[in-house]
C-alpha positions as a printed NumPy array, in Angstrom:
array([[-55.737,  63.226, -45.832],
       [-55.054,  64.71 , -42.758],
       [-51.851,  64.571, -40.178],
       [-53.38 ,  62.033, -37.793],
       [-54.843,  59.74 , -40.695],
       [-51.034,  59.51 , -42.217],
       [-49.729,  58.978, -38.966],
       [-52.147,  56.251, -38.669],
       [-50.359,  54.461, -41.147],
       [-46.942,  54.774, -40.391],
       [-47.586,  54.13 , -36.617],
       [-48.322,  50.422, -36.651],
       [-45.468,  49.701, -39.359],
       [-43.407,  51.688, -37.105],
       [-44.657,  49.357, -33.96 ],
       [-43.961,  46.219, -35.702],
       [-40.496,  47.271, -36.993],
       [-39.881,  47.862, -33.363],
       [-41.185,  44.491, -31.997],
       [-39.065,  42.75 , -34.453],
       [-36.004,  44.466, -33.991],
       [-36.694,  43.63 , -30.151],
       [-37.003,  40.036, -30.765],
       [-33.595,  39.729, -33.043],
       [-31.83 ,  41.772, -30.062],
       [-33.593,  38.846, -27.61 ],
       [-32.765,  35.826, -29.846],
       [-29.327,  37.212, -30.858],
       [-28.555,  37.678, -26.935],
       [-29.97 ,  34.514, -26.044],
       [-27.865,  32.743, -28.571],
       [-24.242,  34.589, -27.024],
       [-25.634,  33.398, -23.562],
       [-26.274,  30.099, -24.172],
       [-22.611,  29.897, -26.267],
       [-21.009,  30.974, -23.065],
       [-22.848,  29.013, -20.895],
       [-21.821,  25.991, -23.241],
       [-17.904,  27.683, -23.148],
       [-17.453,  27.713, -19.389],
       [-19.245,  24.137, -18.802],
       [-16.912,  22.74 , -21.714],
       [-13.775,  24.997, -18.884],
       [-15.136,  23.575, -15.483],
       [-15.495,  20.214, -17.192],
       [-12.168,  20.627, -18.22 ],
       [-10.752,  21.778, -15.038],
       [-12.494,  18.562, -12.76 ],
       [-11.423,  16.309, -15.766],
       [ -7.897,  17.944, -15.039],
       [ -8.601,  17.606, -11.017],
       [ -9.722,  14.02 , -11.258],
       [ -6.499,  13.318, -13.155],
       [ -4.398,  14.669, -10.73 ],
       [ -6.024,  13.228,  -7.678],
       [ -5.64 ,   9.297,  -9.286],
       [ -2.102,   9.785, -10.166],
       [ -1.575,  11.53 ,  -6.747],
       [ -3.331,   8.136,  -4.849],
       [ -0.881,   5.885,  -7.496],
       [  1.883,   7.543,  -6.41 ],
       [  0.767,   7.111,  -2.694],
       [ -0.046,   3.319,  -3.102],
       [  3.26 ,   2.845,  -4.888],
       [  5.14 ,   4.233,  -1.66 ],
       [  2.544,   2.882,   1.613],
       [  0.792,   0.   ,  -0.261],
       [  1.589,  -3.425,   0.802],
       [  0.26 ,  -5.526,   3.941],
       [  1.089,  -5.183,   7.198],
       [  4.77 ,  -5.354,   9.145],
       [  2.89 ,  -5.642,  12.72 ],
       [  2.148,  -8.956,  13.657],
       [ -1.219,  -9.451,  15.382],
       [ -2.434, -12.609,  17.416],
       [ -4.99 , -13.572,  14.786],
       [ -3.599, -12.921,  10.634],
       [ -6.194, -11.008,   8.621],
       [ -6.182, -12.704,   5.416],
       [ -7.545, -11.587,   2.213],
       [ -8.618, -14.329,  -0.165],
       [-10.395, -14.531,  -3.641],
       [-10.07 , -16.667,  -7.026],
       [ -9.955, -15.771, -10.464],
       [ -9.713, -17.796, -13.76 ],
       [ -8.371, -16.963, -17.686],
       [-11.176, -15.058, -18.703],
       [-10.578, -12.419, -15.326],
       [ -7.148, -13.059, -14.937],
       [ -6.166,  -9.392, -16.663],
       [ -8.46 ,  -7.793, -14.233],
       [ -8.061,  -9.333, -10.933],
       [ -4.728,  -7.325, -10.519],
       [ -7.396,  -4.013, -10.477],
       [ -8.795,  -5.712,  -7.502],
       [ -5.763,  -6.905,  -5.669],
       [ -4.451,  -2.791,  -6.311],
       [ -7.298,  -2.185,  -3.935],
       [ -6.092,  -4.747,  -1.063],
       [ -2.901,  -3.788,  -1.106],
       [ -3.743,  -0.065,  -0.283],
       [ -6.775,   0.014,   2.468],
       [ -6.792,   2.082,   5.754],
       [ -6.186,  -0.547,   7.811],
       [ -3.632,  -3.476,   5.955],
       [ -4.211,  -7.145,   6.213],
       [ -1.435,  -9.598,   7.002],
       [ -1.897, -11.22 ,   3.891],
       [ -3.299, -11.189,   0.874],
       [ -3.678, -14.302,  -1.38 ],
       [ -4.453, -14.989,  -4.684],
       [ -5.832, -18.754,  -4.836],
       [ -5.552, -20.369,  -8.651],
       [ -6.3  , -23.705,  -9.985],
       [ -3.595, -25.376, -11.684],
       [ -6.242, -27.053, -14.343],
       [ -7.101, -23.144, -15.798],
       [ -3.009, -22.401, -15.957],
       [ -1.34 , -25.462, -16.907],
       [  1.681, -23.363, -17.463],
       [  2.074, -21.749, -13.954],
       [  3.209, -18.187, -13.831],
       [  4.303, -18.104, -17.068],
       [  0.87 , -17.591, -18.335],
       [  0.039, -14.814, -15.755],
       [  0.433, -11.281, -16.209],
       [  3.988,  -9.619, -15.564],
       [  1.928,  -6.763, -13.328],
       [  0.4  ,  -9.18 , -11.227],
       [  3.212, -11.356, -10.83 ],
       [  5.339,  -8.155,  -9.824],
       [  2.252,  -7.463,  -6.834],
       [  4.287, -10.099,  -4.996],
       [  6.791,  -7.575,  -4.477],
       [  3.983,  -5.659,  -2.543],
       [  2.737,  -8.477,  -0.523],
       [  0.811, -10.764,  -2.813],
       [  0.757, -14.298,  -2.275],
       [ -0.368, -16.506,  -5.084],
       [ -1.445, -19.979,  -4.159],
       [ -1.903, -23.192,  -6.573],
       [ -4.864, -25.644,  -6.122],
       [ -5.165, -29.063,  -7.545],
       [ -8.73 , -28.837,  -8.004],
       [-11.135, -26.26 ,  -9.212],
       [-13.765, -25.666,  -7.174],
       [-14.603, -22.295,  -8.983],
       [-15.747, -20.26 ,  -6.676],
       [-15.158, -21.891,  -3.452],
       [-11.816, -20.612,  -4.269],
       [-11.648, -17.663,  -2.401],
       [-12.396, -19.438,   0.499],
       [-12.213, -23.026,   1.414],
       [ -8.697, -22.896,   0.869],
       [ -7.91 , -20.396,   3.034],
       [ -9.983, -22.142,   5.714],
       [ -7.782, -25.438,   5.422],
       [ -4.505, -22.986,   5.179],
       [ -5.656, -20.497,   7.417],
       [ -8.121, -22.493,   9.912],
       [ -7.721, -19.982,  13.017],
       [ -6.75 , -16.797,  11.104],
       [ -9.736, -13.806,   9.75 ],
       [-10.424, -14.701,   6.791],
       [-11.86 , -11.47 ,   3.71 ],
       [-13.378, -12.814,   1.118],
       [-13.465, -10.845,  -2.62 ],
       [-14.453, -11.113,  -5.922],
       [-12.428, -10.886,  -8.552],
       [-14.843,  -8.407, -10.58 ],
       [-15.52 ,  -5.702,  -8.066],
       [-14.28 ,  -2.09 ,  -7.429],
       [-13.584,  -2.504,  -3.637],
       [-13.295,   1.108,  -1.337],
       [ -9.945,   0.852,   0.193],
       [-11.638,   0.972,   3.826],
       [-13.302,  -2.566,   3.602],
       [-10.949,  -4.216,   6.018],
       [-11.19 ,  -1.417,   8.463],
       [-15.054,  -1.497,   8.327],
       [-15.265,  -5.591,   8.481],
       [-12.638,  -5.713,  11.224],
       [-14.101,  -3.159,  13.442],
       [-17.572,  -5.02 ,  13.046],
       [-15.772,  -8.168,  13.896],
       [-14.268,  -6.164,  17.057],
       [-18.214,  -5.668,  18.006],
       [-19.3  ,  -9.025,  16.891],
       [-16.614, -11.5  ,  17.306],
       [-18.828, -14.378,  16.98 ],
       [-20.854, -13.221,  14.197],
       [-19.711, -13.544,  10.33 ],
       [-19.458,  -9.554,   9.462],
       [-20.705,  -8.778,   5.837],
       [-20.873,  -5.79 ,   3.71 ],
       [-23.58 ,  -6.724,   1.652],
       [-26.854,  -8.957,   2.306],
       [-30.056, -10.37 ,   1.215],
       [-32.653, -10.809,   4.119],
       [-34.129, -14.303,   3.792],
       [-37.64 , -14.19 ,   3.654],
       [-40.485, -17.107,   4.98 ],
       [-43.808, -18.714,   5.471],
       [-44.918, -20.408,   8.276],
       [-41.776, -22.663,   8.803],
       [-40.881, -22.34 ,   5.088],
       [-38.233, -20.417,   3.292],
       [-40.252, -18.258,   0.604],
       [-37.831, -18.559,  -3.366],
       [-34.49 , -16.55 ,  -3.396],
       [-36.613, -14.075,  -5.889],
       [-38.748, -13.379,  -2.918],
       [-36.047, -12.239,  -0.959],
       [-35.028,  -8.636,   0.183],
       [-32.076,  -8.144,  -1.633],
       [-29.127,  -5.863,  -1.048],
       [-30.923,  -4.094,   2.075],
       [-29.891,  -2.334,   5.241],
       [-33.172,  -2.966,   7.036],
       [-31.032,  -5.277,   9.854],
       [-27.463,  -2.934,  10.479],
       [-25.243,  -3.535,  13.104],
       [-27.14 ,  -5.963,  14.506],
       [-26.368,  -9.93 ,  14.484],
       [-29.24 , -12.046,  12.601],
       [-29.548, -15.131,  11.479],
       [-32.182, -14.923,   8.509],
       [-29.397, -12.319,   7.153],
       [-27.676, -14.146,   3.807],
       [-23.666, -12.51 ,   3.286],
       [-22.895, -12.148,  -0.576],
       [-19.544, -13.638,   0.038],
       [-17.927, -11.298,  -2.488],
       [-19.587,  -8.068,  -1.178],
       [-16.505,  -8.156,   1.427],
       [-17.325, -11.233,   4.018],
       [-15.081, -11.114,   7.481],
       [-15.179, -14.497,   9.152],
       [-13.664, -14.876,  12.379],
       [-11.731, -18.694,  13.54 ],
       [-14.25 , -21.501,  13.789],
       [-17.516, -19.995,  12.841],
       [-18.835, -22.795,  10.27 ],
       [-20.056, -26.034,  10.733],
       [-17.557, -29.252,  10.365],
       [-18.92 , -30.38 ,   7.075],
       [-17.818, -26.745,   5.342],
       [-14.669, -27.927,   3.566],
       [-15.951, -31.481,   2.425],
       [-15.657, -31.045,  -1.449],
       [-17.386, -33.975,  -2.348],
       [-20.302, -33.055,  -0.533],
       [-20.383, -29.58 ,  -1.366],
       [-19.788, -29.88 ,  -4.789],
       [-22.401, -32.28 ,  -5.068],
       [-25.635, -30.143,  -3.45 ],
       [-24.379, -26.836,  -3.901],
       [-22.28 , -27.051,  -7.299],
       [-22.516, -23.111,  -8.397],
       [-24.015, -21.283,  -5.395],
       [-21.332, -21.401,  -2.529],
       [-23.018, -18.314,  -0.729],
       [-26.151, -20.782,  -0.763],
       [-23.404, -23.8  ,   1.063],
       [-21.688, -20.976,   3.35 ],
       [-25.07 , -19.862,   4.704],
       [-26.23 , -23.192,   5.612],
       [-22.586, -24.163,   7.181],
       [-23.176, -20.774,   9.483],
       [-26.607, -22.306,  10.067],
       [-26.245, -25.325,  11.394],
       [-22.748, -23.554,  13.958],
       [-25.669, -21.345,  15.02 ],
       [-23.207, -18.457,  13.591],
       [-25.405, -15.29 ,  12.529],
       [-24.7  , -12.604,  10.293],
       [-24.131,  -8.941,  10.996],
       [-24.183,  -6.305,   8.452],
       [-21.743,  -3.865,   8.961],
       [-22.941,  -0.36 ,   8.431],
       [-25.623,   0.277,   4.916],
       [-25.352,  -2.485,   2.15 ],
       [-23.072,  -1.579,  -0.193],
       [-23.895,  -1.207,  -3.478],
       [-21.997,  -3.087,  -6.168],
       [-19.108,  -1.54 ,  -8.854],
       [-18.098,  -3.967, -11.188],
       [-14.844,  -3.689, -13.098],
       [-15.161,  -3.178, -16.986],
       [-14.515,  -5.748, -19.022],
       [-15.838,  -8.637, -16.614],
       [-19.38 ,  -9.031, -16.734],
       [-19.651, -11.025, -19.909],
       [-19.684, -14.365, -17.758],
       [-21.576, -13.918, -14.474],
       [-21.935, -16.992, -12.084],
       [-24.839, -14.586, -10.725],
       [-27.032, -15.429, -14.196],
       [-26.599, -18.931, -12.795],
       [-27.469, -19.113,  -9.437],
       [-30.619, -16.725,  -9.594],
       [-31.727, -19.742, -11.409],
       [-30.348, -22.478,  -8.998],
       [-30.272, -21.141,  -5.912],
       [-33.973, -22.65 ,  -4.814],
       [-32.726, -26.096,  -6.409],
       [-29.384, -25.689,  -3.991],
       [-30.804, -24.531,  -1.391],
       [-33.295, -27.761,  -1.089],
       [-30.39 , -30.061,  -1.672],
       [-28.901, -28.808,   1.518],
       [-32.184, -29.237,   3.362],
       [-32.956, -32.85 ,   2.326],
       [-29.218, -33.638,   3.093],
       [-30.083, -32.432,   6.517],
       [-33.309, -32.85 ,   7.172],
       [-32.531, -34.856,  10.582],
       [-30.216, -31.92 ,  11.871],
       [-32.043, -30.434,  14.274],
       [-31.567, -26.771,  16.134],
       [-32.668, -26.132,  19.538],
       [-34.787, -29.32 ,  18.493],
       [-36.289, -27.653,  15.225],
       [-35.454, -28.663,  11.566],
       [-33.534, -26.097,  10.24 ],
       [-36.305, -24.193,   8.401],
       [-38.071, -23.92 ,  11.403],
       [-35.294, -22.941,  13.446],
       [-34.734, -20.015,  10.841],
       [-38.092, -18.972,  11.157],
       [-38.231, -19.074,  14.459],
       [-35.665, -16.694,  14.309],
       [-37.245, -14.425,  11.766],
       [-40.017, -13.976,  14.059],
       [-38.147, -12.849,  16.751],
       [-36.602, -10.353,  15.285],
       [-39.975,  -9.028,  13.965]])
């Protein structure tokens, strides 16, 4: 056999050897990489976990020393005002945390209760949120519950030429809400500011189903409307004497609007002739953990149509600017258009 014949041989075996040692070197270096890629993301995770940390007990610390309301008196009060009930009641204070510490501080901030859902008074609230009073919370008793209209017909009958903020009692709030409602109410004095909206929809002089609506959309910003529809918990500002007479009749309301009070606020703004004014982009919705098990929401998707009739037979000889008040709306939808 000669030289190049045995070399023949060995060469490929020698060529494969190669190869493979190759591909160990590559799969044995990709292996260290990827373990210290995993190392350092497992160190900067770490480190922002750390950071994070640091910047929540550095904003405690801060609330704990500036939070409260406001010492300066101003010729109309800015009231905060929102409801809660048993099932909440261990939450709400996560809420009222967030009132008690914006950019700009309300004169008040109350915490409206009905006396049916604590028969024992304060003794069967929590001992954090009873100690908020020493930052400026007010708690208020009602006779009656009128679930949801808590968090603001009360306030209108306590309050009736004060701002009035409404909240939810579910909802991570950013602690510039006041400053951002108040300096739309500064543009729009006349106008009920909101941070979140629906934009009512129609056909011909009818209003199309609530599922037909636009929902949660900044289409119409900064600019008063009145086929805009406030989510009263979003963050609502509304100014002294912008709903209609019949707002804080209980008996009526309760009867044709019994679980959808945006649906009964919208109309009252209605028939004033107040619009709405969305204050900047439509805020998107944070809910607090631990209080979505019961959601009036799953209700009212479901009633809202049913309501919102109610309130249109009921006052189906009010007339706008001599229209019904369907037509008026669409009137005004197809202005704006």
């Amino acid at each position: 056999m000669s030289l190049k014949q045995i070399w023949g041989k060995i060469c490929p075996a020698s060529k494969q050897q190669v190869n493979n040692q190759a591909k160990e070197v590559e799969q044995n270096l990709k292996k260290e990489l990827a373990a210290q890629d995993r190392k350092m993301t497992r160190r900067l995770q770490k480190m922002d976990n750390n950071a994070n940390a640091r910047l929540e007990r550095i904003e405690k610390m801060l609330m704990m020393q500036y939070g409260g309301v406001t010492q300066k008196k101003r010729n109309k009060q800015i009231i905060v005002a929102l409801t809660s009930y048993p099932k909440r009641i261990y939450e709400v204070d996560t809420v009222i945390e967030r009132f008690l510490n914006q950019t700009l501080k309300p004169d008040r901030v109350v915490l409206y209760l009905a006396e049916d859902n604590f028969p024992k008074g304060e003794a069967e609230l929590p001992q954090r949120l009873l100690d908020m009073r020493n930052q400026g919370l007010e708690i208020h008793w009602c006779k009656q519950d009128i679930k949801s209209y808590k968090k603001l017909i009360p306030a209108l009958l306590e309050y009736p030429d004060e701002i009035i903020i409404t909240a939810d009692d579910d909802i991570y709030y950013e602690l510039d809400v006041v400053e951002n409602l108040y300096d739309s109410y500064r543009k729009f004095p006349k106008a009920v500011s909101a941070l979140r909206v629906h934009k009512m929809n129609f056909e011909k002089d009818r209003i199309l189903p609530y599922a037909k609506w636009n929902k949660c959309t900044s289409e119409i910003s900064n600019v008063p409307s009145m086929k805009l529809f406030a989510t009263t918990g979003g963050g609502t500002l509304f100014p002294p004497h912008v709903l209609y007479k019949d707002t804080t009749d209980e008996k009526l309301f309760t009867k044709l609007c019994p679980n959808a009070d945006d649906v009964w606020i919208k109309f009252m703004m209605v028939l004033n002739e107040t619009p709405v004014v969305l204050a900047g982009n439509c805020v998107k919705i944070k809910c607090i953990d631990g209080t979505q098990e019961e959601r009036l929401w799953d209700i009212n998707i479901q009633e809202n149509d049913t309501q919102i009739q109610n309130v249109l037979r009921y006052y189906e000889d009010f007339r706008i600017e001599e229209k019904r008040i369907e037509a008026y709306l669409a009137a005004c939808d197809r202005d704006c258009n």
